[in-house]
PLY file of the C-alpha trace (Angstrom):
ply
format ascii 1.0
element vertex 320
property float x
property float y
property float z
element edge 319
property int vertex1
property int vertex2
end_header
-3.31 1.08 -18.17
-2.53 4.70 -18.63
0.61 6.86 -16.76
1.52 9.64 -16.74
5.51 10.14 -15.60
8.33 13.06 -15.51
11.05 11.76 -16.81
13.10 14.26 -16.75
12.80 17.67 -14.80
12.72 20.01 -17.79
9.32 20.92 -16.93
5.21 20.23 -17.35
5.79 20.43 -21.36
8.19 16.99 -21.02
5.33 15.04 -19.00
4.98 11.82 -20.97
1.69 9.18 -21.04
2.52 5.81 -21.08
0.96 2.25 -21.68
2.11 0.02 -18.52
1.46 -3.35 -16.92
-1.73 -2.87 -14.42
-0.57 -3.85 -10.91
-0.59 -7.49 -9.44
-3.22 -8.44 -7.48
-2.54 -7.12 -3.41
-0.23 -8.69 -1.48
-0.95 -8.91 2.78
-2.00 -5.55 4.25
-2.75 -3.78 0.66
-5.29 -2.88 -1.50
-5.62 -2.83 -5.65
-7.43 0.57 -6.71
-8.58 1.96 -9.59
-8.49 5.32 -9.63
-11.46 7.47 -10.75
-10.48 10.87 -9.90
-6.89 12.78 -9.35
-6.24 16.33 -8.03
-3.44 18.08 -9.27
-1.51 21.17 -7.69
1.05 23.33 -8.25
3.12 21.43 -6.25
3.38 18.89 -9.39
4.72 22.05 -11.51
7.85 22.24 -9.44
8.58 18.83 -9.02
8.45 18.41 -12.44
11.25 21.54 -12.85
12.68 19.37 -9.85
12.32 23.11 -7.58
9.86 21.39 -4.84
11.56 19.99 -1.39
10.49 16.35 -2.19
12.78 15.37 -5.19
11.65 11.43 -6.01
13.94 9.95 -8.29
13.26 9.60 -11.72
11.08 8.84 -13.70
8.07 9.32 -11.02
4.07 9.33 -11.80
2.95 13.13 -11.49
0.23 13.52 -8.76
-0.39 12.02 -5.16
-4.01 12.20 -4.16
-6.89 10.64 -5.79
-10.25 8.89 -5.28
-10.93 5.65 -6.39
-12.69 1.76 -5.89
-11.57 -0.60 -4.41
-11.22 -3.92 -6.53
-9.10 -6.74 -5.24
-8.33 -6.65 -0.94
-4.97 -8.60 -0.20
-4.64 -11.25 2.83
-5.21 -9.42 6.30
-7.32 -6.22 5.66
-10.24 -5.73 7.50
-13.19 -2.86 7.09
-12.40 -2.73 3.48
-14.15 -4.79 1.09
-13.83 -4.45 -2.98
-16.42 -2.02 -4.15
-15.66 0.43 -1.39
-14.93 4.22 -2.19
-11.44 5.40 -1.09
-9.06 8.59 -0.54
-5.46 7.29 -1.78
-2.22 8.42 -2.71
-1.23 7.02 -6.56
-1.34 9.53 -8.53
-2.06 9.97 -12.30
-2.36 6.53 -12.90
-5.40 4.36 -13.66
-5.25 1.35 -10.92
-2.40 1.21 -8.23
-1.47 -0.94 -4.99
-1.43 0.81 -1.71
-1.29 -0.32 1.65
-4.42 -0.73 3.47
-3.46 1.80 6.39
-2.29 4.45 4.03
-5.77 4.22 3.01
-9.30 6.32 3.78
-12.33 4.80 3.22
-15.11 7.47 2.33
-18.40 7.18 2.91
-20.62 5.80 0.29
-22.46 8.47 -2.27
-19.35 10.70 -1.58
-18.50 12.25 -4.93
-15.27 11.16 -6.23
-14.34 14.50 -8.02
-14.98 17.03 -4.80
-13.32 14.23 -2.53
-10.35 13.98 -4.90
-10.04 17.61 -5.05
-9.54 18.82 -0.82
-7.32 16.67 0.70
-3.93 18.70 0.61
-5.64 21.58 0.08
-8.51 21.25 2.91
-5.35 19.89 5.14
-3.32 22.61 4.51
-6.47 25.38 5.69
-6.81 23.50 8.78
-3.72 22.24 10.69
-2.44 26.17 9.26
-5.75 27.30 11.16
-4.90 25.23 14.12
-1.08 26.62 14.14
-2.69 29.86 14.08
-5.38 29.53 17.44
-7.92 31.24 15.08
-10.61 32.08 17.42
-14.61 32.77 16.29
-15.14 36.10 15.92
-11.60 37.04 14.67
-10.64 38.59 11.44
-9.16 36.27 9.00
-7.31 37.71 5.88
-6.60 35.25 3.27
-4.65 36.02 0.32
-4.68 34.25 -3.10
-8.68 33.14 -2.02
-9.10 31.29 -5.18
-6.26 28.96 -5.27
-7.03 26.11 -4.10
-5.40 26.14 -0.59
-6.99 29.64 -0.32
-10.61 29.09 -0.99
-10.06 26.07 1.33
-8.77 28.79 3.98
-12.23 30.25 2.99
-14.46 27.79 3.54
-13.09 26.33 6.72
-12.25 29.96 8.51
-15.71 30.35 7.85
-16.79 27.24 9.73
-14.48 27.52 12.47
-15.97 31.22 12.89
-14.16 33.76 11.43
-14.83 36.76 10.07
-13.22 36.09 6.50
-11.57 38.91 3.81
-10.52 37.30 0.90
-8.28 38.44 -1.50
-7.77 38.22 -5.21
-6.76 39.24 -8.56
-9.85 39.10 -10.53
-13.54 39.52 -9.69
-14.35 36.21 -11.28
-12.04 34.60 -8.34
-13.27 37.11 -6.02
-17.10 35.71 -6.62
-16.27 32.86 -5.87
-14.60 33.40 -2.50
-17.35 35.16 -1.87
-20.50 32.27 -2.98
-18.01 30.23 -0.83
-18.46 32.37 2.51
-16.23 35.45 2.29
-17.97 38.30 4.30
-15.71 40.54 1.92
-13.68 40.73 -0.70
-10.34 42.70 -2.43
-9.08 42.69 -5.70
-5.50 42.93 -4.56
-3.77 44.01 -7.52
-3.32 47.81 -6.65
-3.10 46.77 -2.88
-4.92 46.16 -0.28
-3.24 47.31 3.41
-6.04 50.28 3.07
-8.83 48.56 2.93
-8.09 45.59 5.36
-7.70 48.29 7.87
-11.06 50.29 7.28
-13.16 47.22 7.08
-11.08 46.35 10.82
-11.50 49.68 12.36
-7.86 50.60 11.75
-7.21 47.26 13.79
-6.01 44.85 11.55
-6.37 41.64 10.95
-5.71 38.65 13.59
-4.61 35.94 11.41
-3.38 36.02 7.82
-3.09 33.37 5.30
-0.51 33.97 3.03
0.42 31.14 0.02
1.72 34.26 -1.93
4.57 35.65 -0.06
6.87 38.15 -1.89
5.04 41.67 -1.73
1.74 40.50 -0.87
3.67 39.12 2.44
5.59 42.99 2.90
2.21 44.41 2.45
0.67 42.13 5.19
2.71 43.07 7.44
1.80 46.46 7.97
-2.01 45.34 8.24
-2.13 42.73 11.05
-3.42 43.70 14.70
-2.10 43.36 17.59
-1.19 39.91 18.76
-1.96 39.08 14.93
-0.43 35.84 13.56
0.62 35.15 9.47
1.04 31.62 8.15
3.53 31.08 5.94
1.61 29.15 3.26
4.21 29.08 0.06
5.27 31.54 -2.25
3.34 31.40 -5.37
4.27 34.78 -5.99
7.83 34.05 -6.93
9.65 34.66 -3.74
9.47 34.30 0.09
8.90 37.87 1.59
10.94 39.89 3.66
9.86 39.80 7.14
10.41 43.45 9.22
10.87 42.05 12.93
10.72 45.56 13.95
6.91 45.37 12.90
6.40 42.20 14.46
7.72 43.57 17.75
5.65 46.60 18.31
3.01 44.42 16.85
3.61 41.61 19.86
2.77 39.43 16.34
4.07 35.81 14.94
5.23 34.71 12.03
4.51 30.66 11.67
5.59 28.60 9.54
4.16 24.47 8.19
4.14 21.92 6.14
1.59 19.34 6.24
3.97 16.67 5.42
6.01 17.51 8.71
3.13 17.20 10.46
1.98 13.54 9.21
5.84 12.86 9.75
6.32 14.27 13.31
2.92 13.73 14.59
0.88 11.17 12.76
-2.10 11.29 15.68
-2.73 14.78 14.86
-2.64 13.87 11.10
-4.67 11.10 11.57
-7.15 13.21 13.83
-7.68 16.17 10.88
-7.98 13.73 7.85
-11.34 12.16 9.97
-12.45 15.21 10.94
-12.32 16.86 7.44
-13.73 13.35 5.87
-16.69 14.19 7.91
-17.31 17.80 7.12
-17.68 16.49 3.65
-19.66 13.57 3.57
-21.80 16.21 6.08
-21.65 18.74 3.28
-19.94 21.51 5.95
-16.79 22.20 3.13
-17.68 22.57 -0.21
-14.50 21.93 -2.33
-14.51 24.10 -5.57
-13.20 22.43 -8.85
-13.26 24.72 -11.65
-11.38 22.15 -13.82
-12.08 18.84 -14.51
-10.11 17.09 -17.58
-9.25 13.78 -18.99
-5.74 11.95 -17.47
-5.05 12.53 -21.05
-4.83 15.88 -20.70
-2.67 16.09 -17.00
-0.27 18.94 -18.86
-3.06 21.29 -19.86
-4.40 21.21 -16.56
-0.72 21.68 -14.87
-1.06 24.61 -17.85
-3.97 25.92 -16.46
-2.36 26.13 -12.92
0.62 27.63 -14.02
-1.80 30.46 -15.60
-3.97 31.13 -12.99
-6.64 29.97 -14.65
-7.85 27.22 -11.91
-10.04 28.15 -8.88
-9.69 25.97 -6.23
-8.75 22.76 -7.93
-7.88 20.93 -11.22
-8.87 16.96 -11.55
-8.30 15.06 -13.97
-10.79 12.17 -14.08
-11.28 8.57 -16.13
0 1
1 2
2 3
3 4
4 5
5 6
6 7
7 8
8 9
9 10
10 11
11 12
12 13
13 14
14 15
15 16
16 17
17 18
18 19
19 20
20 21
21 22
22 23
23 24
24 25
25 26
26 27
27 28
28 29
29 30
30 31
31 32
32 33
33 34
34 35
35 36
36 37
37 38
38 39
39 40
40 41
41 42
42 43
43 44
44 45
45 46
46 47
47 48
48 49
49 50
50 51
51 52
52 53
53 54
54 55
55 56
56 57
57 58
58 59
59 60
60 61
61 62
62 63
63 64
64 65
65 66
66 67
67 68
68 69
69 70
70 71
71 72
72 73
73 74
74 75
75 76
76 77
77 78
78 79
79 80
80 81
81 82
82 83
83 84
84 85
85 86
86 87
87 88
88 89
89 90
90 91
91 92
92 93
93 94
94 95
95 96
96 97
97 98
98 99
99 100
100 101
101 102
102 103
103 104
104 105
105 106
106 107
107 108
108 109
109 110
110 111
111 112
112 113
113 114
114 115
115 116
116 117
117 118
118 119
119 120
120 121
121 122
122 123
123 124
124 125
125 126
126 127
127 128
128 129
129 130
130 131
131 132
132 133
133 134
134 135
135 136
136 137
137 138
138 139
139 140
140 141
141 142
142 143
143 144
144 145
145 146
146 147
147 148
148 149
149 150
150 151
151 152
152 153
153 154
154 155
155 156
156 157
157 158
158 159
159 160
160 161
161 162
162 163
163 164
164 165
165 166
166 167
167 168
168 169
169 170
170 171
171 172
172 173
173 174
174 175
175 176
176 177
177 178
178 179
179 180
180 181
181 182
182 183
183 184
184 185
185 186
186 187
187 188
188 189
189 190
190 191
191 192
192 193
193 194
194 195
195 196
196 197
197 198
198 199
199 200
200 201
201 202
202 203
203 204
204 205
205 206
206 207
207 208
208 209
209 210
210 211
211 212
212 213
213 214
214 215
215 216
216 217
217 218
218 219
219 220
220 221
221 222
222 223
223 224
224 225
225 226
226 227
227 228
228 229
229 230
230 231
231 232
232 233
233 234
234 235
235 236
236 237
237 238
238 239
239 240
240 241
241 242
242 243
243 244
244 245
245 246
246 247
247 248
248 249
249 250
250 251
251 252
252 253
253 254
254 255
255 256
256 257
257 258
258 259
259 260
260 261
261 262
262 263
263 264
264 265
265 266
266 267
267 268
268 269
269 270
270 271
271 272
272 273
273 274
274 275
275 276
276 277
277 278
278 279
279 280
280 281
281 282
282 283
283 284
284 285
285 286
286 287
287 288
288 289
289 290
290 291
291 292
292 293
293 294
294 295
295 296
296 297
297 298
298 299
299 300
300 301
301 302
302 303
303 304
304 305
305 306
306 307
307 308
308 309
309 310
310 311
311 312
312 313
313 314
314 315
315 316
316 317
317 318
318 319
């Protein structure tokens, strides 16, 4: 089967497909997968570079979410039965063992590609959400709207009843923030404090969703109401921003910060509790994961590529 590994962490360029063994048939308490659909993120850039918090030794498979069906069921699982559609961790690899309760079986007719596609992203949107006590009826900024945690922050502030601005750098992106549920939209490129505040009254907004950080994050900060909350999403923009506490004070505002990996450390319940609730909206059709890429495992580096460019809205998968 195919694999593809980093090797070394010179970067996407040095990502290498191999030929390896398939996996052994499942030992007690696992399951043997093939994999039909991967999401990649830009996550996978920097732990290729070896600049993301989670450093796995080397050589590691690139990737960690996928779709897949399941083939062989080892000694001791019950409610999964070969044939069954599946959420797993694996990778960009073409079959792989995983333990059964590391496992989410999807509902049948689910397509593979969307389901592959919102996991870390749809997570991210709505534990951040959570952190942030978003409220119907409240203004939700959310910056970098077609990246693929931000369109997610779209489409599920939208169901949980916001009022959603969406932000962007072209109007391609911005199109489809808005066919996704954004009740308005700013290219953000020559700023967009100004505007946030006239379509708000001069209020602000109450939360805002920030994977950008570095000016976009200064910027937000004089545009957020009072009692308004930012999440600290990431920092595709290059670097974290510099937070003013004097704003935050006269602003009685909050800066939070969140990983979703803390949280299925810490507080696997809570975990557990979003990933069936979010497994639902989609097999319901209430999230509608966007996946302007879709590419052979072949071709893992030009999608990474097309992350690394911007080119991507929402997600890249890389299918087989």
């Amino acid at each position: 089967m195919k694999a593809v590994y980093c090797e070394k962490l010179t970067g996407i360029h040095d990502l290498v497909v191999r030929d390896v063994p398939e996996p052994p048939k499942p030992g007690p308490g696992e399951l043997r997968i093939n994999i039909k659909a991967r999401g990649v993120a830009f996550t996978d850039v920097l732990m290729a570079k070896g600049e993301y918090q989670v450093k796995p030794p080397l050589p590691f498979v690139v990737g960690g979410e996928g779709t897949g069906v399941v083939t062989d069921v080892g000694e001791g699982v019950t409610g999964v039965v070969p044939g069954d559609l599946v959420l797993t961790g694996g990778g960009c690899v073409e079959y792989v063992l995983q333990p059964a309760n590391r496992v989410t079986k999807l509902p049948a007719g689910v397509d593979l590609v969307a389901a592959a596609s919102f996991r870390a992203n749809y997570h991210t949107a709505y534990y951040g959400l959570q952190r942030a006590r978003i409220q119907p009826g409240e203004t939700l900024l959310v910056h970098g709207a077609a990246g693929g945690v931000g369109l997610a922050a779209v489409d599920v502030g939208k169901l949980m009843g916001a009022r959603v601005i969406a932000t962007a750098s072209t109007e391609a992106k911005l199109a489809v923030a808005k066919a996704l549920g954004a009740d308005h939209v700013i290219n953000y490129t020559s700023g967009f404090r100004d505007e946030v505040k006239a379509l708000t009254d001069d209020r602000g907004a109450d939360v805002i969703y920030d994977p950008v950080g570095a000016e976009v994050f200064e910027e937000s900060m004089r545009c957020i109401a009072p009692f308004g909350r930012i999440l600290i999403v990431g920092f595709v923009g290059g670097r974290p921003g510099n937070a003013k506490m004097n704003h935050l004070l006269i602003k009685d505002a909050e800066l939070i910060g969140y990983t979703v990996g803390a949280l299925q450390r810490l507080n696997p319940e809570w975990a557990a509790r979003d990933n069936r609730v979010l497994v639902d909206w989609l097999a319901t059709g209430k999230i509608r994961p966007y996946v302007s890429h879709q590419l052979p495992l072949e071709e893992t580096v030009r999608a990474l590529e097309a992350i690394v460019n911007r080119e991507v809205i929402g997600k890249a998968v890389l299918v087989s």
